[in-house]
Backbone bond lengths (Angstrom), bond angles and torsions (degrees), N, CA, C in turn:
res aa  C-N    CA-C-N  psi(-1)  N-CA   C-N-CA  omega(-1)  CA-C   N-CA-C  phi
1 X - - - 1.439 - - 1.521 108.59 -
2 X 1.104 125.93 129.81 1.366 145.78 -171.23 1.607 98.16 -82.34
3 X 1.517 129.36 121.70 1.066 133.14 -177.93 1.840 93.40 -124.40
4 X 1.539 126.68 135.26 1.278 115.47 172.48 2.027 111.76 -73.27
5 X 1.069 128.18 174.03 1.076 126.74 -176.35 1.987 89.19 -104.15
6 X 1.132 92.71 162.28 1.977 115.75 -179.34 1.609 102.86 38.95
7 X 1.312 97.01 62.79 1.485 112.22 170.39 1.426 111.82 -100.35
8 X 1.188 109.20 -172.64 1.212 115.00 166.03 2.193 112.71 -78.77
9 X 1.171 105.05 -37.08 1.604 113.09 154.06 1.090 111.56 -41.13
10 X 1.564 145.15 -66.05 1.356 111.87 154.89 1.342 160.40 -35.31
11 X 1.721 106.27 -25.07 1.447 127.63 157.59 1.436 113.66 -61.30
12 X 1.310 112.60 -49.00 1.333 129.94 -167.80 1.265 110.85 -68.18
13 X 1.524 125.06 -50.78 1.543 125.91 161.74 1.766 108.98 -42.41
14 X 1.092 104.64 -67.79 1.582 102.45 -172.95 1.119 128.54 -54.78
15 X 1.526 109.64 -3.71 1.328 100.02 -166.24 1.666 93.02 -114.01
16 X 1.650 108.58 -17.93 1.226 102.48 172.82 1.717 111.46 -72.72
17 X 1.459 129.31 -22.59 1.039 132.32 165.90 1.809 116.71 -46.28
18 X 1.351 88.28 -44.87 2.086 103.72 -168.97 1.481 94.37 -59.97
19 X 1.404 122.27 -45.15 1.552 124.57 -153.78 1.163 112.89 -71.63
20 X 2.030 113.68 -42.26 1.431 130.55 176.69 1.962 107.80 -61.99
21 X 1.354 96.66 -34.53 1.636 87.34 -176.21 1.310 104.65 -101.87
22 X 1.437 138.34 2.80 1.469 129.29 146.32 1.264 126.50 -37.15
23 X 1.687 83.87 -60.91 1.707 103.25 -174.54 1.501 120.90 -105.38
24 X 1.448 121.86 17.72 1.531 124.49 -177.24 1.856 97.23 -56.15
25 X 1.364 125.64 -55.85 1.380 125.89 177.71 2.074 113.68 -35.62
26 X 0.895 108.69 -54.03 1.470 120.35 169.93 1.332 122.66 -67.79
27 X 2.164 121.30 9.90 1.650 124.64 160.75 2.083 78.40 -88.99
28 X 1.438 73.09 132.37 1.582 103.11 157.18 1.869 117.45 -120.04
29 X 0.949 113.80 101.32 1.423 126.71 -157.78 2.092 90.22 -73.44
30 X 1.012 116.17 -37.00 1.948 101.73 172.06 1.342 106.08 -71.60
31 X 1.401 128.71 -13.26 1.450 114.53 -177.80 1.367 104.22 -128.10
32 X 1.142 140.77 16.91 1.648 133.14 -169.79 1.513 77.98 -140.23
33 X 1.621 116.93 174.13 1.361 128.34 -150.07 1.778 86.06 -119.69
34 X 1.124 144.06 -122.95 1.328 150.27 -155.15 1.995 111.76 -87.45
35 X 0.585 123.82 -163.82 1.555 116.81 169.13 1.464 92.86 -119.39
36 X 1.084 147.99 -36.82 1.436 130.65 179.75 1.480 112.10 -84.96
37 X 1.278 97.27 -19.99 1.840 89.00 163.89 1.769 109.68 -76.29
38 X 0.685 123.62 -36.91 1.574 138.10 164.29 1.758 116.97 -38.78
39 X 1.341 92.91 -51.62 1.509 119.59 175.33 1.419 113.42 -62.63
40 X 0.967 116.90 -27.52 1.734 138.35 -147.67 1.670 94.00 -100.50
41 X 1.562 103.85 -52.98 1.530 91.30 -174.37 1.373 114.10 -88.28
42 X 1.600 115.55 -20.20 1.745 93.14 153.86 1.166 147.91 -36.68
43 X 1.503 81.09 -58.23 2.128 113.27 173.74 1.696 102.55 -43.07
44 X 1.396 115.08 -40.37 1.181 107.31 -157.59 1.797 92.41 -109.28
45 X 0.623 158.55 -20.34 1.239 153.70 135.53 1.182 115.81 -23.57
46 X 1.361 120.78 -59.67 1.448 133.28 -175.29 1.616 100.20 -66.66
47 X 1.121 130.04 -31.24 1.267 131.00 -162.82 1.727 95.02 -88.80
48 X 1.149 128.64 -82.11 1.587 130.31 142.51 1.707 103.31 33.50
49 X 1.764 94.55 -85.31 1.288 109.83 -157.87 1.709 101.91 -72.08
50 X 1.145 111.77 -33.83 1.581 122.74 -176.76 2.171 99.70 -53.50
51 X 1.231 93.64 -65.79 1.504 100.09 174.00 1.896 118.67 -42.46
52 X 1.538 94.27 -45.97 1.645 89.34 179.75 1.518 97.63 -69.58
53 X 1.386 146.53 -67.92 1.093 138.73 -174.38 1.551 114.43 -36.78
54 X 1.047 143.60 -56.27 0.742 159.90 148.81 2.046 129.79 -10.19
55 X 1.248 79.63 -56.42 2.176 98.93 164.86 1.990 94.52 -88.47
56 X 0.926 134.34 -34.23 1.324 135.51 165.56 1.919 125.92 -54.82
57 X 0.968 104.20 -19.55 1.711 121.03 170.51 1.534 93.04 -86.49
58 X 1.838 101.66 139.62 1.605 116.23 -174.87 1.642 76.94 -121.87
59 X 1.392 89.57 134.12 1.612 98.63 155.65 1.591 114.27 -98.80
60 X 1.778 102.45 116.42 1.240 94.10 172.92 1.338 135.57 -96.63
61 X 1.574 124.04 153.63 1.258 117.55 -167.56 1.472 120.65 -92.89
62 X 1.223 145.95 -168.37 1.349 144.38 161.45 2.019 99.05 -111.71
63 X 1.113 114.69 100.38 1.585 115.52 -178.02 1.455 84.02 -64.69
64 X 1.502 104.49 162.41 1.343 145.76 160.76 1.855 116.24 -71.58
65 X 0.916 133.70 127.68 1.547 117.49 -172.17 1.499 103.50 -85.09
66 X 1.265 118.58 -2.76 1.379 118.41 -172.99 1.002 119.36 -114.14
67 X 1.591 115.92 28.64 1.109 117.03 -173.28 2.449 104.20 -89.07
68 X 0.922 75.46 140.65 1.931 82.26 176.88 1.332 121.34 -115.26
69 X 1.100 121.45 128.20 1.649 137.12 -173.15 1.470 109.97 -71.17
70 X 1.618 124.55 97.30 1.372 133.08 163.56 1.089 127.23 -29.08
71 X 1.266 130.63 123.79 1.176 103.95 165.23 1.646 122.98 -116.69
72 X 0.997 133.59 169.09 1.326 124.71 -143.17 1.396 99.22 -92.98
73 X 1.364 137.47 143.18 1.564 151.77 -169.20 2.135 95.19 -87.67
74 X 1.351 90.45 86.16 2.058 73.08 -172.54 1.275 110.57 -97.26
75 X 1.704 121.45 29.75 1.292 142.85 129.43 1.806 105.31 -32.41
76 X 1.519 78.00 -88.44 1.843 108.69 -175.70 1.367 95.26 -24.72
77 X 1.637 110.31 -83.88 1.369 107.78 -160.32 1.074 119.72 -72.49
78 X 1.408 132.99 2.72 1.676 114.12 166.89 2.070 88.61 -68.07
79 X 0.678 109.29 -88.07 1.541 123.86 157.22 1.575 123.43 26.24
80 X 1.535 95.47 -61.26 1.303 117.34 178.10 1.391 117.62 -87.10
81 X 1.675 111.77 -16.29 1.703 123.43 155.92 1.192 115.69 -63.60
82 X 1.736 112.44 -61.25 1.310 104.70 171.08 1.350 137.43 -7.67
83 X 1.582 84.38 -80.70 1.691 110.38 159.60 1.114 122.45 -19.47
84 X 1.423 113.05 -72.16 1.373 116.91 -178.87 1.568 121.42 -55.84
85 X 1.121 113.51 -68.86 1.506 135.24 156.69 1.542 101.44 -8.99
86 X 1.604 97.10 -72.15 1.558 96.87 178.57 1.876 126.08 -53.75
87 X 1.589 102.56 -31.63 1.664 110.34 -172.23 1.982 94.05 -64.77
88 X 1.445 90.54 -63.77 1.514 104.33 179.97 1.523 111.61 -30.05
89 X 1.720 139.19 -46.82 0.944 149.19 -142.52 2.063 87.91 -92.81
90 X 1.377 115.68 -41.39 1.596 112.97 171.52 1.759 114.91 -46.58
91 X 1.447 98.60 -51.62 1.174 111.72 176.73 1.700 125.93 -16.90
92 X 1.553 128.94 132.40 1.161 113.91 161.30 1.410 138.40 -50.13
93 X 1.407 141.02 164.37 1.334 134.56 -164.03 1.891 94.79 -62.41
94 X 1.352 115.42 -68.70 1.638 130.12 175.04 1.193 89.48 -20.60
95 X 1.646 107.48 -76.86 1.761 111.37 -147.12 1.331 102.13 -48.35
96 X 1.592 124.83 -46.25 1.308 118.28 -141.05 1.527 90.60 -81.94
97 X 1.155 129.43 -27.96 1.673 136.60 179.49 1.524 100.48 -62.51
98 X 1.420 124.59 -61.77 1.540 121.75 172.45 1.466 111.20 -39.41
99 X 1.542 133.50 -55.69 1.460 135.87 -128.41 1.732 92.39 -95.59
100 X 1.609 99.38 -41.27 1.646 99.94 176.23 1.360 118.52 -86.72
101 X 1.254 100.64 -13.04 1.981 87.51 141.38 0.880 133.05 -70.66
102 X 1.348 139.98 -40.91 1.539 176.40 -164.56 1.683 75.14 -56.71
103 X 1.201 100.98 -75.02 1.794 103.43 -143.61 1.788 101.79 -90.07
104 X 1.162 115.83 -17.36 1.812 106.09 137.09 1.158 141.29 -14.02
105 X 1.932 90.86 -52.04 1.580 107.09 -173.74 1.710 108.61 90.30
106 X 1.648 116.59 35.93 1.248 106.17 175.40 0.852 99.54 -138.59
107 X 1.868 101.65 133.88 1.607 141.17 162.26 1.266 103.43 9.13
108 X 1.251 134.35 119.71 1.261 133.96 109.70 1.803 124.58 27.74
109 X 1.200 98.26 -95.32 1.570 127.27 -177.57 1.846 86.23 -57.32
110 X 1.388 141.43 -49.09 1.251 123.40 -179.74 1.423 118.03 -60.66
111 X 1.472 109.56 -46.43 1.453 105.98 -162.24 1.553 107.97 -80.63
112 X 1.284 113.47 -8.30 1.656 122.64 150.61 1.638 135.27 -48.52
113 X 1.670 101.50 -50.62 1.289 124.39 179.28 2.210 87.99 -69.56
114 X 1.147 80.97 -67.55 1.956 86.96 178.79 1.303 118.49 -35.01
115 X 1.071 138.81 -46.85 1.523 150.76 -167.41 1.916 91.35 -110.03
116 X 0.717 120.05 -35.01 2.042 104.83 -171.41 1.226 97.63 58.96
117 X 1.486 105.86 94.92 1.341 125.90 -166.19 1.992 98.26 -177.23
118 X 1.313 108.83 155.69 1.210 103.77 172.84 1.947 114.95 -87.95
119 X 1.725 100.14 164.59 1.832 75.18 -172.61 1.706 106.68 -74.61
120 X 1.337 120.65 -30.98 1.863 122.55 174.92 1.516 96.44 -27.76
121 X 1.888 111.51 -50.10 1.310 101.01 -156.30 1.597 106.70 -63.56
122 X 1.338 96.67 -61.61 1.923 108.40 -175.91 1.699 91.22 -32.90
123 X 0.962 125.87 -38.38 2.149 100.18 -165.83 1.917 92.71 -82.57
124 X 1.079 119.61 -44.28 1.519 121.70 -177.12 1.994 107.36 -55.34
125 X 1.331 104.83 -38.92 1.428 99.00 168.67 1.386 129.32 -61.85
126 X 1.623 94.81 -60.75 1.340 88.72 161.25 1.517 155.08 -33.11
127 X 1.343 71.82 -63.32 1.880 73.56 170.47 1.701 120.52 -74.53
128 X 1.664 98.46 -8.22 1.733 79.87 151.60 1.318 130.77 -90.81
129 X 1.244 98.05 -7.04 1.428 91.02 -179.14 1.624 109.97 -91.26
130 X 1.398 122.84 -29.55 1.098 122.90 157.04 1.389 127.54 -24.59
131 X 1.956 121.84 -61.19 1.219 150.81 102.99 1.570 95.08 38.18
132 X 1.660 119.88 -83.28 1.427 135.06 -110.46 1.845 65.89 -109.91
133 X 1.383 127.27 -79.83 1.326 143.19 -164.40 2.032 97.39 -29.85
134 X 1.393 117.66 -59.05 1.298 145.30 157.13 1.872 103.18 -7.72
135 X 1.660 95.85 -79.15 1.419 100.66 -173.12 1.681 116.80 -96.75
136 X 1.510 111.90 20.90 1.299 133.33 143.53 1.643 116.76 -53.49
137 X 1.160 85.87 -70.89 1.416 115.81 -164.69 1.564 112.36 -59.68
138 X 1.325 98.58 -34.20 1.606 107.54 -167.15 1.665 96.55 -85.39
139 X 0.999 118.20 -54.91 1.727 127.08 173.26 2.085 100.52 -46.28
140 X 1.259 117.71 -38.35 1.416 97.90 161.89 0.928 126.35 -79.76
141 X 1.542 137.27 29.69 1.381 139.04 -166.46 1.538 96.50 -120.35
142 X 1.382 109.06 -48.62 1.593 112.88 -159.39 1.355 111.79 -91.05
């Protein structure tokens, strides 16, 4: 496996080094299992916690002062419901029962029990029909 050099993997080694020799005094060999198994769950502990810290840092930006607040065309989107409404309405009886669940906002695992279907299937449908709604939509454009 190809690791780049002056990564952040280098931080991460060393620091998994700091943690193992912090706490090497605290392996108790009658109550802990091997010393490299010992070793192992530091390493990975340390790595663990490194990752949560890590998604926890915000990168901040410098905004623009000129930036201006959109406002939404609610022309368009009645418009662009239509649309949909209308693609949705092509739809098969199933599909259209799957998709307006979908966009309900309900579970997976429900609209499975609902349809008697497995839940793998409900995400595999979807997205064909997503797919299908897609080149609906686009064929009312052109």
């Amino acid at each position: 496996m190809y690791i780049p050099k002056n990564e952040p993997y280098d931080d991460l080694f060393q620091e998994i080094l700091l943690q193992i020799w912090k706490s090497h005094q605290s392996y108790d060999p009658s109550r802990n299992a091997k010393f490299t198994t010992w070793m192992y769950r530091v390493a990975l502990n340390t790595a663990i916690n490194s990752l949560r810290k890590s998604k926890k840092k915000v990168n901040l930006v410098q905004m623009d002062q000129g930036l201006h607040v959109l406002e939404p065309d609610e022309d368009q989107l009645a418009s662009d419901l239509d649309q949909m409404h209308a693609a949705i309405d092509q739809l098969e009886k199933v599909e259209k029962g799957i998709i307006l669940l979908y966009l309900d906002s309900t579970p997976y695992k429900e609209i499975a029990e609902i349809m008697g279907i497995s839940e793998s299937n409900v995400g595999v449908r979807i997205n064909r029909i997503k797919k299908k709604l897609k080149s609906i939509m686009k064929s009312g454009y052109e």
